[in-house]
Backbone as CSV, one residue per row, in Angstrom:
resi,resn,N_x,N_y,N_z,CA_x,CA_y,CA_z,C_x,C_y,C_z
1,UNK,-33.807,-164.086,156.305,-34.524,-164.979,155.404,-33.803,-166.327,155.397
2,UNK,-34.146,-167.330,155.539,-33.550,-168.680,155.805,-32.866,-169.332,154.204
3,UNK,-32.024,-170.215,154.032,-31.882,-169.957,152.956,-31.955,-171.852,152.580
4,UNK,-32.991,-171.645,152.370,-33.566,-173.470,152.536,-34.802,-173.535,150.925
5,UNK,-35.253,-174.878,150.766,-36.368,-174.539,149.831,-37.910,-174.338,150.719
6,UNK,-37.529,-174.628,151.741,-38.975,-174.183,152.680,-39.391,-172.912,152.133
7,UNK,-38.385,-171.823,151.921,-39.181,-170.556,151.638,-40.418,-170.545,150.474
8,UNK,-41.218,-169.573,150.569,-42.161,-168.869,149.642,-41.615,-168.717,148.696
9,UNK,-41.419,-168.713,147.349,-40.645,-168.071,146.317,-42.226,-167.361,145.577
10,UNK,-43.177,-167.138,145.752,-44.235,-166.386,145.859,-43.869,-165.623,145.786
11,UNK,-43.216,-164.983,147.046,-43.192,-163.652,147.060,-42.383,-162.936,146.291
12,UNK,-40.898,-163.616,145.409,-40.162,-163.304,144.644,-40.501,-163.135,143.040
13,UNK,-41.302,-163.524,142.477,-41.305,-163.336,141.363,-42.199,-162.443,140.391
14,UNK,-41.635,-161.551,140.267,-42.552,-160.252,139.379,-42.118,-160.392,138.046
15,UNK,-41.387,-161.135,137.366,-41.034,-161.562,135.848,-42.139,-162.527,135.670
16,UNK,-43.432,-161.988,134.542,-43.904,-162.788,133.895,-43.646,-163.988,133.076
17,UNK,-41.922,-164.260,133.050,-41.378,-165.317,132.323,-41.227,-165.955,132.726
18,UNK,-41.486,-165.967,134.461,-40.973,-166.939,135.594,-41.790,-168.038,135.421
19,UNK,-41.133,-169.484,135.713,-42.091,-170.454,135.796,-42.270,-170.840,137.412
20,UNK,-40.570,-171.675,137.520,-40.717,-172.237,138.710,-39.331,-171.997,139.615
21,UNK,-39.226,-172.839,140.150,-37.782,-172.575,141.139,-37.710,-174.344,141.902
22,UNK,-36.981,-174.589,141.853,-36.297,-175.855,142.431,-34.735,-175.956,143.405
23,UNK,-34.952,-177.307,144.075,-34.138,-177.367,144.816,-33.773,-178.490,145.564
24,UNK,-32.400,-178.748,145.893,-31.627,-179.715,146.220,-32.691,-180.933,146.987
25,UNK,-33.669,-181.881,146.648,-34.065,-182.733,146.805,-34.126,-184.228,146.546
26,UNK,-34.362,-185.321,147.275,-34.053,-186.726,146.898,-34.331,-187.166,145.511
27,UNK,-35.464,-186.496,144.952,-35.645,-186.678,143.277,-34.852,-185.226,142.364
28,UNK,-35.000,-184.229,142.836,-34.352,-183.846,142.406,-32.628,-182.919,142.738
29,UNK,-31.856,-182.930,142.172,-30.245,-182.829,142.059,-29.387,-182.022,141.857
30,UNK,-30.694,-180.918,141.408,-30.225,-179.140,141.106,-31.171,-177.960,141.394
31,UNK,-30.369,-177.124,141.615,-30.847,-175.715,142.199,-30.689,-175.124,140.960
32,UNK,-32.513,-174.836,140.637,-32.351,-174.184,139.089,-33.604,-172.732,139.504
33,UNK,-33.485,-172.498,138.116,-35.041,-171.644,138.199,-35.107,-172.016,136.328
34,UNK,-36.580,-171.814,136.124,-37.494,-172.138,135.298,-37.942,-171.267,134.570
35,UNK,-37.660,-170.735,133.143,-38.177,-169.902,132.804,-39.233,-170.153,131.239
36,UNK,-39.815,-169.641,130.845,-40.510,-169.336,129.485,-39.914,-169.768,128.254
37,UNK,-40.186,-170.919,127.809,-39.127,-170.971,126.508,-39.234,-169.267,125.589
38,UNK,-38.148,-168.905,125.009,-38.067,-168.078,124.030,-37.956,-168.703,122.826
39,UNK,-38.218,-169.949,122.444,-38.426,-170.349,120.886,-39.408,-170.858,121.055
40,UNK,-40.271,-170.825,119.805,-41.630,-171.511,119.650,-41.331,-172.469,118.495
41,UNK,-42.619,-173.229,118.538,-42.504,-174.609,117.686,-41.622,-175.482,117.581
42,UNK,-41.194,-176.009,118.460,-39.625,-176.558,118.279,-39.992,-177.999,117.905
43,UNK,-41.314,-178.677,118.390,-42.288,-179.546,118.680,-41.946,-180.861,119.343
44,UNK,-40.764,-179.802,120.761,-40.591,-180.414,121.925,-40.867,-179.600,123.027
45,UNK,-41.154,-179.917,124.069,-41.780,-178.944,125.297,-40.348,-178.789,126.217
46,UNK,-39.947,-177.742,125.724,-38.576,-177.319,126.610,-38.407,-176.150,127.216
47,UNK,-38.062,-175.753,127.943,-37.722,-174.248,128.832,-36.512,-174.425,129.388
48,UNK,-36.208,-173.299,129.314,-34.367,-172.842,129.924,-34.300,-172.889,131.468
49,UNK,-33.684,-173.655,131.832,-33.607,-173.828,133.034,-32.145,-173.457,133.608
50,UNK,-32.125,-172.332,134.267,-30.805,-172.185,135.068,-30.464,-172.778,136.583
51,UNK,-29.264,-173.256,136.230,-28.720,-174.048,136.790,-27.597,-173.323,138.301
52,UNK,-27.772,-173.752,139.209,-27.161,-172.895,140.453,-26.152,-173.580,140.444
53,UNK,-25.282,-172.920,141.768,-23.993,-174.012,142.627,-24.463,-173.944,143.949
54,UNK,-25.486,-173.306,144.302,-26.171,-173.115,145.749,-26.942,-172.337,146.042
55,UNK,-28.103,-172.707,147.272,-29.347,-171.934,147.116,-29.091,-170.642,147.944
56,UNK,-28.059,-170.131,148.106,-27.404,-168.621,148.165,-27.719,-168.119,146.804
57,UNK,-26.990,-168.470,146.185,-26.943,-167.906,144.356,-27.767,-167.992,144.086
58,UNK,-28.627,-168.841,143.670,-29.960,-168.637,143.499,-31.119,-167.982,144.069
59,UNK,-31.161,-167.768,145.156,-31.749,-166.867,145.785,-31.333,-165.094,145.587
60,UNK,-29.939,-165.180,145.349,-29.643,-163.697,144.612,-30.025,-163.602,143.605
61,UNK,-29.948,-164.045,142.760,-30.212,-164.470,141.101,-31.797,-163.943,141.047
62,UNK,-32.655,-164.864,141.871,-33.475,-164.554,141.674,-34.365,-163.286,142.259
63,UNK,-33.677,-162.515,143.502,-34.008,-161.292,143.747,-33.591,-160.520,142.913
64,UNK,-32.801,-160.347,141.906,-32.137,-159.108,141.817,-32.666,-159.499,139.940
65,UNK,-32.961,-160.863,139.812,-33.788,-160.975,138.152,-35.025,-160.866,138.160
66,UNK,-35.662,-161.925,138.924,-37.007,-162.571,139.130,-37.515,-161.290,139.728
67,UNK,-37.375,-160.356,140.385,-38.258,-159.184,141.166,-38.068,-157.991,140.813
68,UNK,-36.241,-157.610,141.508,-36.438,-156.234,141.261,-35.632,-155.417,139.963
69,UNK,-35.135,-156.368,139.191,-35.189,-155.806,137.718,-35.175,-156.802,136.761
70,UNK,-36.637,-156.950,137.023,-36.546,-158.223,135.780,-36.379,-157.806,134.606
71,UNK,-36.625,-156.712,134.541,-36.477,-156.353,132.916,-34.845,-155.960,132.747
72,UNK,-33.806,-156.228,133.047,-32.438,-156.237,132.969,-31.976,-157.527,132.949
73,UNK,-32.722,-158.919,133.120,-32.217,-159.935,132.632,-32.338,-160.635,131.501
74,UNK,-30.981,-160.863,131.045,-31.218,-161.618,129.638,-31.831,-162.512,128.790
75,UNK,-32.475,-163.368,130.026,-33.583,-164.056,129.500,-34.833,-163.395,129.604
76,UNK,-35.229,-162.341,130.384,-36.123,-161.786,130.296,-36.206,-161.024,128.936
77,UNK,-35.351,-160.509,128.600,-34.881,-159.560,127.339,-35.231,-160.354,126.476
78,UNK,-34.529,-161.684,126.223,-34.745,-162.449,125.031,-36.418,-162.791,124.712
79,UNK,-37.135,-163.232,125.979,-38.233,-163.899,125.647,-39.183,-162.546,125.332
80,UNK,-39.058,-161.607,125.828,-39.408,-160.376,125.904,-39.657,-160.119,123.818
81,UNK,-38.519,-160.053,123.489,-38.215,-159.775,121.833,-38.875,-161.195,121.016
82,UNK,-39.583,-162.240,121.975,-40.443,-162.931,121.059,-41.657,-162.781,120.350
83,UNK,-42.288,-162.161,122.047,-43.411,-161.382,121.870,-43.417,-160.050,120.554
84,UNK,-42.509,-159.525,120.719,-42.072,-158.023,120.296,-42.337,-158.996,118.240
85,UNK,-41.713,-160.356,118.086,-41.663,-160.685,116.522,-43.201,-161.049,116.552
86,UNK,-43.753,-161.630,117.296,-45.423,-161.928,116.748,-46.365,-160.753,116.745
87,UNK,-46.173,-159.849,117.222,-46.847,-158.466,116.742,-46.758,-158.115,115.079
């Protein structure tokens, strides 16, 4: 698997909390991924964005969160128990 932002990240993400995924480009300056805010009303439009040191790490990060156990990551957990208070 090449480890560039050319890839698909399509095919990686089975966490419904997932937004986006980014990467080392002329506008932008960080290797993040994008997730679901877990607070509501803040009545600013913000989401947690994790922050890499390289699109190695991030690409683990996001196989082993974003796919095959998303439900073992902590932000998944957290945003997860938002839903769980508006019931």
């Amino acid at each position: 698997m090449p480890d560039d932002d050319r890839m698909s990240y399509a095919q990686y993400p089975k966490c419904p909390f997932y937004i986006s995924a980014s990467g080392l480009t002329k506008r932008t300056k960080l290797i993040t991924v994008t997730c679901e805010c877990h607070v509501e009303n803040l009545g600013f439009d913000v989401r947690p964005m994790l922050r890499f040191r390289n699109r190695a790490e991030r690409r683990d990060f996001m196989e082993l969160f974003c796919n095959d156990r998303w439900k073992e990551c902590p932000w998944a957990k957290r945003i997860a128990e938002k839903y769980k208070e508006m019931l």
